[in-house]
Structures are given as structure tokens and as C-alpha cells.
One Martini backbone bead per residue (centre of mass of N, CA, C, O) as a GRO file, in nm:
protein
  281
    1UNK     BB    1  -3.294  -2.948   0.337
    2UNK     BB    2  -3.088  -2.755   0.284
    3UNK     BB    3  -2.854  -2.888   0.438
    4UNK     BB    4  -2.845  -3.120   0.241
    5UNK     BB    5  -2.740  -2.980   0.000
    6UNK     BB    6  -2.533  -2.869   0.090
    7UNK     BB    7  -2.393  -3.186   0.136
    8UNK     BB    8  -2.396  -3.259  -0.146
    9UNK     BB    9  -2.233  -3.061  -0.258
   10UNK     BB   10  -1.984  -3.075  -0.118
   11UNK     BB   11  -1.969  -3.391  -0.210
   12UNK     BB   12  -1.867  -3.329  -0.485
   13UNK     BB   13  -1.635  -3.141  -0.480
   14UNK     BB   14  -1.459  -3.357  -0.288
   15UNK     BB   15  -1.439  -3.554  -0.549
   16UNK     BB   16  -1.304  -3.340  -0.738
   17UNK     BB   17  -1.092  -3.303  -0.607
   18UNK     BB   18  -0.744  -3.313  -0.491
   19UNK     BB   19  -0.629  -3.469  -0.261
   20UNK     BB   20  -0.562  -3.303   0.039
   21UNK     BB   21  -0.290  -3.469   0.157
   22UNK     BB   22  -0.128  -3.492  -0.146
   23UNK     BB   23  -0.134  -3.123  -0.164
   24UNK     BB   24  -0.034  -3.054   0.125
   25UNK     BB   25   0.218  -3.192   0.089
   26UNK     BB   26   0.358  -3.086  -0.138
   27UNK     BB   27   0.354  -2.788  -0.042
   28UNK     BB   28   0.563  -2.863   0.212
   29UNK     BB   29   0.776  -2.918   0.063
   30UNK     BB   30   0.843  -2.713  -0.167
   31UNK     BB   31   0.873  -2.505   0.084
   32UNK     BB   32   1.075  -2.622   0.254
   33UNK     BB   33   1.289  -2.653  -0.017
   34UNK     BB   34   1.315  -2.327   0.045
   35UNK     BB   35   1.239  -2.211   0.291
   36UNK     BB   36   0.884  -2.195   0.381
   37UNK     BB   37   0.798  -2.340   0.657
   38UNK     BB   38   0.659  -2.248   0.863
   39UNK     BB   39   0.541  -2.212   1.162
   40UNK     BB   40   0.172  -2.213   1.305
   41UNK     BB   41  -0.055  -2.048   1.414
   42UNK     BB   42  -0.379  -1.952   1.601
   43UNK     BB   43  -0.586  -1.674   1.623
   44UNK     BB   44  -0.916  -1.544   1.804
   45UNK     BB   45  -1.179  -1.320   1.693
   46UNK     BB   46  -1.462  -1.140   1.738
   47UNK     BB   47  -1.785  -1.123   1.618
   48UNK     BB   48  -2.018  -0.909   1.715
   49UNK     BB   49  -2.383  -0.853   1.830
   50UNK     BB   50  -2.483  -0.603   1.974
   51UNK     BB   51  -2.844  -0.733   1.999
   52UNK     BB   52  -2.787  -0.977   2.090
   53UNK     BB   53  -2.554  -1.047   2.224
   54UNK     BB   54  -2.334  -1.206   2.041
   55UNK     BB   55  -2.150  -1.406   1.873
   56UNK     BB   56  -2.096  -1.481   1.574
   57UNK     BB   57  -1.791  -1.472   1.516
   58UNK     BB   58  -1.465  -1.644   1.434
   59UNK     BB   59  -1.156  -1.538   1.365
   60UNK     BB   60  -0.886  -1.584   1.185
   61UNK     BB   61  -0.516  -1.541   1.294
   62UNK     BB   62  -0.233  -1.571   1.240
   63UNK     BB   63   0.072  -1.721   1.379
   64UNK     BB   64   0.290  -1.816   1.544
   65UNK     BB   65   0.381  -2.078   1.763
   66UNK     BB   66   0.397  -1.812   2.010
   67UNK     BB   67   0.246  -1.554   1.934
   68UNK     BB   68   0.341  -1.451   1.662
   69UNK     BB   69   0.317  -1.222   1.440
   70UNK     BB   70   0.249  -1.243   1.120
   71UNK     BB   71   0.470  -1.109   0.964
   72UNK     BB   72   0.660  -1.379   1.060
   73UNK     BB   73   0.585  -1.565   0.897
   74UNK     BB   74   0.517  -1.463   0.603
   75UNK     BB   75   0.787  -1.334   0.525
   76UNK     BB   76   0.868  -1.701   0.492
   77UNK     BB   77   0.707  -1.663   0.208
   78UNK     BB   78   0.726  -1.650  -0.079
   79UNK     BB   79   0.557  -1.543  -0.350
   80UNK     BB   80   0.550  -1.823  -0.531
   81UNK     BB   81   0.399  -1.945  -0.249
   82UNK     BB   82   0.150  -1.769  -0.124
   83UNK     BB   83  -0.104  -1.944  -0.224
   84UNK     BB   84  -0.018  -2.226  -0.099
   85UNK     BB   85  -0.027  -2.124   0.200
   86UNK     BB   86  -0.302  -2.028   0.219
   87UNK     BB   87  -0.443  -2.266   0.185
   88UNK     BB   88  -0.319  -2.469   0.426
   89UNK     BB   89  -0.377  -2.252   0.671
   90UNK     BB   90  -0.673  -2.293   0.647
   91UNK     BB   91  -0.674  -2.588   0.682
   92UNK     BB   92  -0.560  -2.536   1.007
   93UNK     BB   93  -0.799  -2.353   1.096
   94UNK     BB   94  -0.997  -2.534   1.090
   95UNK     BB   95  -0.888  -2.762   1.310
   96UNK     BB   96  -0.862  -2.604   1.513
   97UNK     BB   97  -1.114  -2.504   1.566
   98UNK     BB   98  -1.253  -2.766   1.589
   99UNK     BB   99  -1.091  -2.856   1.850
  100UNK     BB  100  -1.181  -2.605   2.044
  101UNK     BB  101  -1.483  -2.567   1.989
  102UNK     BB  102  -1.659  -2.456   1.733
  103UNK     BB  103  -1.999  -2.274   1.778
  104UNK     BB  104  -1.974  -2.063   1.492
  105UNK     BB  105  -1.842  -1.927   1.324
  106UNK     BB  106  -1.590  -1.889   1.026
  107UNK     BB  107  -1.349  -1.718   0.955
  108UNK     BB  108  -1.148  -1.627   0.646
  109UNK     BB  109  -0.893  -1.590   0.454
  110UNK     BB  110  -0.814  -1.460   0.111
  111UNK     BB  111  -0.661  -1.488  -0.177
  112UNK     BB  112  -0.811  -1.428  -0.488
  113UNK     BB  113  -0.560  -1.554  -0.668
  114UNK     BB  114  -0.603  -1.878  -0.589
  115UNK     BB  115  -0.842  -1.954  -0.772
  116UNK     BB  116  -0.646  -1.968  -1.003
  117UNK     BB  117  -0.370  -2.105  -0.905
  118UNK     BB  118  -0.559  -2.273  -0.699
  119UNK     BB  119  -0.777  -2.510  -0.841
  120UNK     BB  120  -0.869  -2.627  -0.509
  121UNK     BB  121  -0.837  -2.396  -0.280
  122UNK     BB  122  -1.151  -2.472  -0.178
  123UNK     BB  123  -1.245  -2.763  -0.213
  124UNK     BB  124  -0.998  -2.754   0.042
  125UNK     BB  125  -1.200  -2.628   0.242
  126UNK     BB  126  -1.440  -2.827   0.234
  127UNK     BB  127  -1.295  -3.073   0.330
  128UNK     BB  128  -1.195  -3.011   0.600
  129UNK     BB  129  -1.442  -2.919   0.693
  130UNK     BB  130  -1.579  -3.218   0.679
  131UNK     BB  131  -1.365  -3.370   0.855
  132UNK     BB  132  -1.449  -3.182   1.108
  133UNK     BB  133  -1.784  -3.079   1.129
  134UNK     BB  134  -1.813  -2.835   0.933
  135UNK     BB  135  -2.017  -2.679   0.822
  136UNK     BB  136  -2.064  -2.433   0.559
  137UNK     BB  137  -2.231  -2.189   0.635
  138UNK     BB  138  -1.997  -2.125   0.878
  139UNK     BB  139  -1.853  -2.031   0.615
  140UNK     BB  140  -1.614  -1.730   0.571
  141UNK     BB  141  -1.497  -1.531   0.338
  142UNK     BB  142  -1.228  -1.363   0.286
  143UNK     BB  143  -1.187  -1.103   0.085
  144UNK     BB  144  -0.872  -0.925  -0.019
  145UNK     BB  145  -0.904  -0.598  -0.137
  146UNK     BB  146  -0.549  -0.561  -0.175
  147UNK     BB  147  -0.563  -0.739  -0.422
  148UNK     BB  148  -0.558  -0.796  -0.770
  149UNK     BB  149  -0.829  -0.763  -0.998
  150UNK     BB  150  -0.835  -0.820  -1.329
  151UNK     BB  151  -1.150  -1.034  -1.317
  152UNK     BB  152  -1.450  -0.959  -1.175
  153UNK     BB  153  -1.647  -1.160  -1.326
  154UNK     BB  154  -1.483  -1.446  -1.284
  155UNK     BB  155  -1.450  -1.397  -1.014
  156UNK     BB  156  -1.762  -1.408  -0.924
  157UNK     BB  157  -1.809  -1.671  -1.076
  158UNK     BB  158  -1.655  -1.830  -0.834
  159UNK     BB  159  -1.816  -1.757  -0.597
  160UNK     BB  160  -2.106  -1.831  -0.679
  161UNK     BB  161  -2.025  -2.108  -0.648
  162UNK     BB  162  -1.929  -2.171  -0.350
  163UNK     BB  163  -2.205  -2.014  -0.275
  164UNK     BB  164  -2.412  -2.286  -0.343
  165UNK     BB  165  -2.265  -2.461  -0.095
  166UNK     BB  166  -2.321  -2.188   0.123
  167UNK     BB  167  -2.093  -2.049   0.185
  168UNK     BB  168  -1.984  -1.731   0.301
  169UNK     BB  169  -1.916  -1.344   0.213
  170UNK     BB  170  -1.644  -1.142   0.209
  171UNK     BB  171  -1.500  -0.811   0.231
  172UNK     BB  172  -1.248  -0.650   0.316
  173UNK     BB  173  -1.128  -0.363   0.380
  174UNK     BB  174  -1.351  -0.165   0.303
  175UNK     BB  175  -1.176   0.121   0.122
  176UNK     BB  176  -0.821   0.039   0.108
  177UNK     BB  177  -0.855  -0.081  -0.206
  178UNK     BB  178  -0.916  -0.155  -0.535
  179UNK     BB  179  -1.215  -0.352  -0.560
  180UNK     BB  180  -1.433  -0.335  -0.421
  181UNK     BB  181  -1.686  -0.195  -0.615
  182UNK     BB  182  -1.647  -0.345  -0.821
  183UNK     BB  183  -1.713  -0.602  -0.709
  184UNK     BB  184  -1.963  -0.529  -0.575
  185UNK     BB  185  -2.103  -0.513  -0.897
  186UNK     BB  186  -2.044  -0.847  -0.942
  187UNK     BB  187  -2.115  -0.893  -0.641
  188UNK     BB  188  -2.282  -0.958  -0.352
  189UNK     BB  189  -2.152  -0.989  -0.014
  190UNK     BB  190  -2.283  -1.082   0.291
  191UNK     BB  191  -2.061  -0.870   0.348
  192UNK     BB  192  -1.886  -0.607   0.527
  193UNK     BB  193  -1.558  -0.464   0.581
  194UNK     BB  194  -1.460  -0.187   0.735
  195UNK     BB  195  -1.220  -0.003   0.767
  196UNK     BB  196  -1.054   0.120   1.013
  197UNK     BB  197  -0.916   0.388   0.825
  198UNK     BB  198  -1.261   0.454   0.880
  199UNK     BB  199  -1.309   0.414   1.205
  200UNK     BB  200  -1.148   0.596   1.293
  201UNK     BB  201  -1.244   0.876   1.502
  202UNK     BB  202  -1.561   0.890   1.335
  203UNK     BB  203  -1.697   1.096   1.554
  204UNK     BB  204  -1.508   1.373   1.406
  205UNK     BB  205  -1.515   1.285   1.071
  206UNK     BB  206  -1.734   1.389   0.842
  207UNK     BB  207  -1.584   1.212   0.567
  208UNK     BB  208  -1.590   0.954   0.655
  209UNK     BB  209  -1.911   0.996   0.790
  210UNK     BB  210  -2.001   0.983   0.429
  211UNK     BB  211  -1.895   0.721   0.354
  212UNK     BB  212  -1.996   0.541   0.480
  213UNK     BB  213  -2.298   0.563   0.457
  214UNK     BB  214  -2.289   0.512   0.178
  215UNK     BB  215  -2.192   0.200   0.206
  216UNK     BB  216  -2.427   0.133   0.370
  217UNK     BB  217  -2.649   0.183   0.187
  218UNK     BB  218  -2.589  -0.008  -0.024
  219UNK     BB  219  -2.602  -0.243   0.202
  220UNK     BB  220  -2.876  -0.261   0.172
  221UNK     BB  221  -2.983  -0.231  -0.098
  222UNK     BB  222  -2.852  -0.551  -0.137
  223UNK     BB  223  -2.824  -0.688   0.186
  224UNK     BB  224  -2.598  -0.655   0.321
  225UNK     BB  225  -2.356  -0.682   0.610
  226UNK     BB  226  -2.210  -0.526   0.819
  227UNK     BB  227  -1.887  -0.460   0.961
  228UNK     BB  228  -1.684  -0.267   1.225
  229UNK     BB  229  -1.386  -0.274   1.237
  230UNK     BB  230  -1.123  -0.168   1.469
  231UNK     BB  231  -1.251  -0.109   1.731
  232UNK     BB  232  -1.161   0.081   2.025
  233UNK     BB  233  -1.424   0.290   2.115
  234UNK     BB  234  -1.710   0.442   2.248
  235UNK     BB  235  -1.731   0.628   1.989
  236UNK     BB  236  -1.706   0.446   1.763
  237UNK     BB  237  -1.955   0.271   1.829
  238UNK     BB  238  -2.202   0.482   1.831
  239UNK     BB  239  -2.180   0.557   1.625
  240UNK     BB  240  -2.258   0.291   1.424
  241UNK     BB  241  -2.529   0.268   1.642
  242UNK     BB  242  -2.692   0.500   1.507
  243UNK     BB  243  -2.678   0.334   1.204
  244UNK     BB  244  -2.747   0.037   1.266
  245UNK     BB  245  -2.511  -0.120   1.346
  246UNK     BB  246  -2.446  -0.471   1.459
  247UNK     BB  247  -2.138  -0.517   1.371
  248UNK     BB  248  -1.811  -0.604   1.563
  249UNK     BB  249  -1.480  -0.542   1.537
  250UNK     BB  250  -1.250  -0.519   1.837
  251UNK     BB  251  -1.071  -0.415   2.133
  252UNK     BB  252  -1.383  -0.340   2.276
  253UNK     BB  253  -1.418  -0.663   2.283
  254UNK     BB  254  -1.182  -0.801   2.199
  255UNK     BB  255  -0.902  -0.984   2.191
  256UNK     BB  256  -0.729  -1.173   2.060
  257UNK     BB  257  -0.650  -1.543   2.081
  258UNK     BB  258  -0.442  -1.798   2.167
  259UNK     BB  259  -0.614  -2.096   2.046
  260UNK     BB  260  -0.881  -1.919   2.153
  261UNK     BB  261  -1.231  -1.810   2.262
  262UNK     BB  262  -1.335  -1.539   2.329
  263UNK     BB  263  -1.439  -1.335   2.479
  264UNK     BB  264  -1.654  -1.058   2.522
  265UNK     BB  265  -1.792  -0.705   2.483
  266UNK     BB  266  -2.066  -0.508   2.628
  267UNK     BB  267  -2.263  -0.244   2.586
  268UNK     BB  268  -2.482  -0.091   2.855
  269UNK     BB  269  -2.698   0.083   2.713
  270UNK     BB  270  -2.597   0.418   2.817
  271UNK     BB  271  -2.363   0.354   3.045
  272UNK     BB  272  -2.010   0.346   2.939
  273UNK     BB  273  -1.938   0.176   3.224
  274UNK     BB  274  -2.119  -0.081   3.128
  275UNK     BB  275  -2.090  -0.422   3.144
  276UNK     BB  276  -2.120  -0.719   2.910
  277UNK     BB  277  -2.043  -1.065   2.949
  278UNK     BB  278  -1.978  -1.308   2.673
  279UNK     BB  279  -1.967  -1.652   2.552
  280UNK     BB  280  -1.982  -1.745   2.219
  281UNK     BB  281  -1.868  -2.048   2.188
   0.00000   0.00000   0.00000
């Protein structure tokens, strides 16, 4: 029943979008005669659940044509069209997804003034979904809280709608930007994903594992669930897996693949040395 309703939310919203296919055309129209339309595809990492020991989800993370670093792609796309190419690029990370066979979550980056500037584009990320026939709820946006927001009143109750239609929601490196707290303040993510270099090193640095604790019993408090990216040594994650944390992204667990899903790592028991393999995709 509840699926039911996801679908037909979706299915209004899909409705009441600008075509699709006649809006990513114009966007790489616009682009290429700009000289901004780079060739790109998509590297996936997982997020995984060290207590059910399953990946949760697989974030979608840009790359070239060949497996060229992200910021290769993207300073090829000018500032005043950098919203449009993020709405476009979301659009083939679902496509890619879909077609290699994605069978749990799928995280998506977006830079939040994009629901100002391209009043589409979630809409077109809504209608992707269902092109592909990926629920919403399988659907995780990351807010980019890097980027500045200047109405987070506005700005929560765009997501609340969106959130209405199953997506589920997350803020991106939390602690990192500008906005992170207020937008807390202002609605309550699904997720929290705590910025790396707050996890750097964290179980020998006092403050940032004060700081840290405040963030997590927030989100406790709120119901979020954190996620402790960036983990790469077997000490930053006992440190988080003693607070109780079990959502975990980072090179200790798998390094992106690119065009597919790879396997986790994960570690087994008390012992540091053994280590349990399994493929959640």
C-alpha cells in the first residue's frame, strides 16, 4: 500500500514535469556550443552496514569517460551551467545504475540551489527513477552542504515535498560547510553523513571525538542515522563502531569501481586480521 502511493506520487509529479528527453537535450545543447558538454560516467561505492554486514547503498560518484578523476569532468563545465549539467549527470548515474544491475540503494549527489535554478530537477530525477523502474524510496539525495544556502526555510520545504514522494534524504559532508545546522534546524535528514576530516585520525583526537558525539546523539535525538565516511584505518572505525555507529563509507571497505558495484570488506569479530567478503550489490 505504502508503495502504491510512492508510485503515485511519482506519477503526478512525472506529469507535471517539462519533458525529459526535450530538457536534457537542450541542456547539452547549450553546453556543447559553450564547449561544456565533457563525456562522463560514474564510479560506485558502497555504503555498508557493518551489524547486518550488507551494503545499505551505492553512491554514484562522477568520473571521465575513462576513469578520470571527478574534478577532470566537472571544471569543463562553466559556473553559470553547473546546474544544469548536475541535474543531466544524475540523470545517467540513475541510467548506469539501472542497467549494471543496482539492487539496494542508490545514493546521488546534487548541489541544493539547483531546485531554485532548474525547477525540474528533481522531477527529471523522479521520472529517470521510474524510466528505469527504480522505486523512490530506493532513491537517497545528498544535499551538498558545501554549497550556500541562503533560504533554509524554502529550501526544507522543497525537500519535504520531494520527501512526501518516498526519496529519502541526506546532507553531505556534515561539518564541513556552511549550512549544515541550520538546515538541521530546519528539517531532519534521513541520513547524516559526517565529513571525512572529522574522521581523520578521530580515535586519537580528543576534539573532533566531542565534536563527533554532539552530531551523533543530535541525531539520535532527531531519529537520523549517521554514516562515518571517508573511514580508511581499522582505529577510525572501532573508534565509531564503539559509539554505536553501524553506516560506514570508505577505502577500508571498498574503493569506488568504476561502471560497477563492487564488493565490501568487512571487519569480523575482535580479531583485526579477519575480514568478511561479501558483494550487496
Amino acid at each position: 500500500m505504502a508503495q502504491d502511493l510512492i508510485w503515485s506520487e511519482a506519477s503526478r509529479c512525472m506529469r507535471n514535469a517539462v519533458p525529459m528527453p526535450a530538457r536534457a537535450t537542450d541542456q547539452m545543447q547549450a553546453m556543447a556550443s559553450r564547449g561544456a558538454a565533457p563525456a562522463f560516467s560514474y564510479a560506485f561505492q558502497p555504503i555498508v552496514d557493518t551489524v547486518a554486514r550488507e551494503v545499505f547503498s551505492y553512491e554514484a560518484l562522477i568520473r571521465g569517460p575513462a576513469n578520470e578523476p571527478a574534478f577532470r569532468v566537472l571544471q569543463q563545465v562553466p559556473d553559470d551551467l553547473k546546474h544544469q549539467f548536475d541535474q543531466y549527470s544524475r540523470i545517467q548515474a540513475i541510467t548506469l545504475a539501472a542497467r549494471i544491475g543496482l539492487k539496494v540503494n542508490l545514493n546521488l549527489n546534487f548541489l541544493p540551489r539547483s531546485l531554485d535554478l532548474c525547477a525540474d530537477a528533481i522531477r527529471n530525477t523522479c521520472k529517470a527513477a521510474a524510466d528505469n523502474f527504480l522505486p523512490l524510496d530506493r532513491i537517497i539525495l545528498e544535499v551538498t552542504e558545501g554549497e550556500v544556502i541562503h533560504d533554509h526555510a524554502h529550501f526544507a520545504a522543497l525537500l519535504n515535498e520531494y520527501r512526501g514522494m518516498g526519496i529519502k534524504l541526506a546532507i553531505d559532508d556534515f561539518g564541513a560547510g556552511y549550512s549544515g545546522l541550520n538546515l538541521l534546524a530546519e528539517f531532519q535528514p534521513d541520513q547524516v553523513k559526517i565529513d571525512m576530516n572529522l574522521v581523520r585520525g578521530i580515535e586519537k583526537h580528543g576534539p573532533r571525538q566531542a565534536i563527533v558525539r554532539g552530531i551523533a546523539q543530535v541525531c539520535v535525538d532527531l531519529g537520523i542515522d549517521v554514516i562515518a565516511e571517508g573511514v580508511e584505518t581499522l582505529q577510525e572505525f572501532r573508534w565509531f563502531e564503539d559509539q554505536g555507529i553501524r553506516l560506514f563509507q570508505g577505502y577500508l571497505f571498498a574503493k569506488p569501481a568504476f561502471e560497477q558495484f563492487p564488493a565490501a570488506f568487512y571487519p569480523r569479530g575482535s580479531c583485526p586480521r579477519e575480514w568478511h567478503k561479501s558483494v550487496g550489490a
